[in-house]
Steps between C-alpha positions, in 0.01 A plus 500: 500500500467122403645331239248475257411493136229666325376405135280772318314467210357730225154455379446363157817513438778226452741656753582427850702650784712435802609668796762316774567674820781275736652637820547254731592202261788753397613568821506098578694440149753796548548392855846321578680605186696791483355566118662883419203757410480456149503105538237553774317740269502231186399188760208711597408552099511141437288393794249742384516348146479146574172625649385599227554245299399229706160626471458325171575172643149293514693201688682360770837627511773790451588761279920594512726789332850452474739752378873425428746676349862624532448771715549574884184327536537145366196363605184614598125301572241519628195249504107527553258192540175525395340529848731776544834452678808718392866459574773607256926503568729695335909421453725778479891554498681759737637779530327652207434863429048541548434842440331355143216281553324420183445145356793561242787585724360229773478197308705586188471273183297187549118385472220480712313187539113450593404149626133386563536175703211300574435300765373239271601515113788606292719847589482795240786731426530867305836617482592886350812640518546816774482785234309772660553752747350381817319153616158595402627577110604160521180320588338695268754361186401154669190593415489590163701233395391203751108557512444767243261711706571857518600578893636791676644504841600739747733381797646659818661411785627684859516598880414099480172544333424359105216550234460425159207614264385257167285610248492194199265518200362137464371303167172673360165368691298769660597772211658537167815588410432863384305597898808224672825693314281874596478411869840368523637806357288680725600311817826457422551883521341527813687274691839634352362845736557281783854590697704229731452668775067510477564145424743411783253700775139547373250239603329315205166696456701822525691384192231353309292814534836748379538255199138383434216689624355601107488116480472350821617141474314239681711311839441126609647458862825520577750195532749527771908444490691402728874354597523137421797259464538156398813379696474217739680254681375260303600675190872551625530174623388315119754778398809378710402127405548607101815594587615128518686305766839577413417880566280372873784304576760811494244739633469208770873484575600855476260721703218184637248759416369759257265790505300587126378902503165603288592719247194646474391491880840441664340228689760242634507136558795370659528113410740290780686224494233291603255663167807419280574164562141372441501646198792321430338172593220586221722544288719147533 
């Protein structure tokens, strides 16, 4: 299966749909961290809802969730640009008991944050409070109280695999409110038939058809997903340098080296004492 994402859309109707299948970007996220199964579980959720809501994203440049809160999982992100590239990380303490692994008990207390960053232009921010009982309850508070438009989502994650299912009801164009709020109703219901597991494993005209086929929704192409990180040397390098001289000089004196690990990759780049004391020299 690749990575893709497929929008759907209902004839004269103000609704639209999308579908995110990822496999192999999960397997390339989950890859070098040793992420317990529920952590794995609500990585894979988030990388299928960044997905999604990147899709509304008409410009150059990423879409991020961030979770924190005061459980066992302090942090958790994940990030997806506009052309498609996903990584997320996730922070979590040890030697904690994971036989429960719903949003509630992982993250505890705390808010989730969604950040559109532009290549070009001023960042926006929604912010809600983690109240509900799993990720996807969450996104859908953010989006009754950030962008007012009615939205249900369906997420799953496992066996490194992760899909995610959006219907949203959009402003009144194509029909009016009466024919909008009857198909919502109507599709709203048939989408709540669909299980995790027929969403996890069933290809996307197998699930469109199960859900849809009274009202057959119309299907651009397909984008594609796949792993993509930002990290570079040059990154790490402007990253050592805004650490200031004082900190270069004792890096300098006590180990004449130092080696900076991806957290979302686990790429490293190992910086001698040669790297260090040029930077040093741009800095005096």
């Amino acid at each position: 299966m690749q990575d893709h994402k497929q929008r759907f859309l209902f004839p004269d109707s103000d609704i639209r749909g999308e579908l995110v299948q990822v496999e192999s970007s999960i397997t390339r996220i989950l890859e070098g961290h040793n992420y317990p199964l529920p952590v794995q579980g609500l990585v894979g959720e988030a990388v299928a809802a960044v997905a999604l809501l990147a899709s509304t994203l008409k410009f150059k440049g990423r879409l991020a969730l961030q979770a924190q809160g005061r459980g066992p999982v302090s942090l958790l992100l994940a990030e997806c640009t506009n052309e498609g590239e996903l990584r997320a990380v996730a922070r979590h303490s040890d030697g904690q008991d994971w036989s429960h692994g719903d949003v509630r008990t992982l993250i505890g207390d705390g808010n989730m944050v969604i950040t559109i960053i532009p290549e070009q232009g001023k960042q926006y921010q929604g912010i809600v409070p983690m109240e509900g009982d799993s990720l996807a309850q969450c996104l859908e508070a953010y989006f009754q109280q950030s962008e007012q438009l009615p939205t249900r989502l369906w997420l799953t994650s496992g066996n490194n695999r992760a899909a995610g299912l959006l219907l949203q009801r959009l402003p009144n164009q194509l029909a009016g409110t009466d024919a909008n709020t009857q198909m919502w109703q109507h599709l709203e219901t048939l989408a709540s038939t669909l299980t995790m597991e027929e969403l996890l494993n069933l290809d996307d005209q197998t699930i469109l058809h199960r859900l849809f086929h009274d009202t057959p929704p119309q299907l651009p192409d397909a984008d594609s997903l796949q792993f993509g990180c930002t990290c570079s040397r040059e990154r790490n390098r402007n990253a050592l340098i805004s650490l200031g001289s004082n900190e270069l000089q004792m890096l300098l004196d006590e180990d004449g080296e130092v080696t900076l690990t991806c957290d979302f990759c686990r790429n490293q780049e190992t910086f001698d004492a040669v790297d260090l004391a040029e930077m040093l020299r741009e800095l005096t």
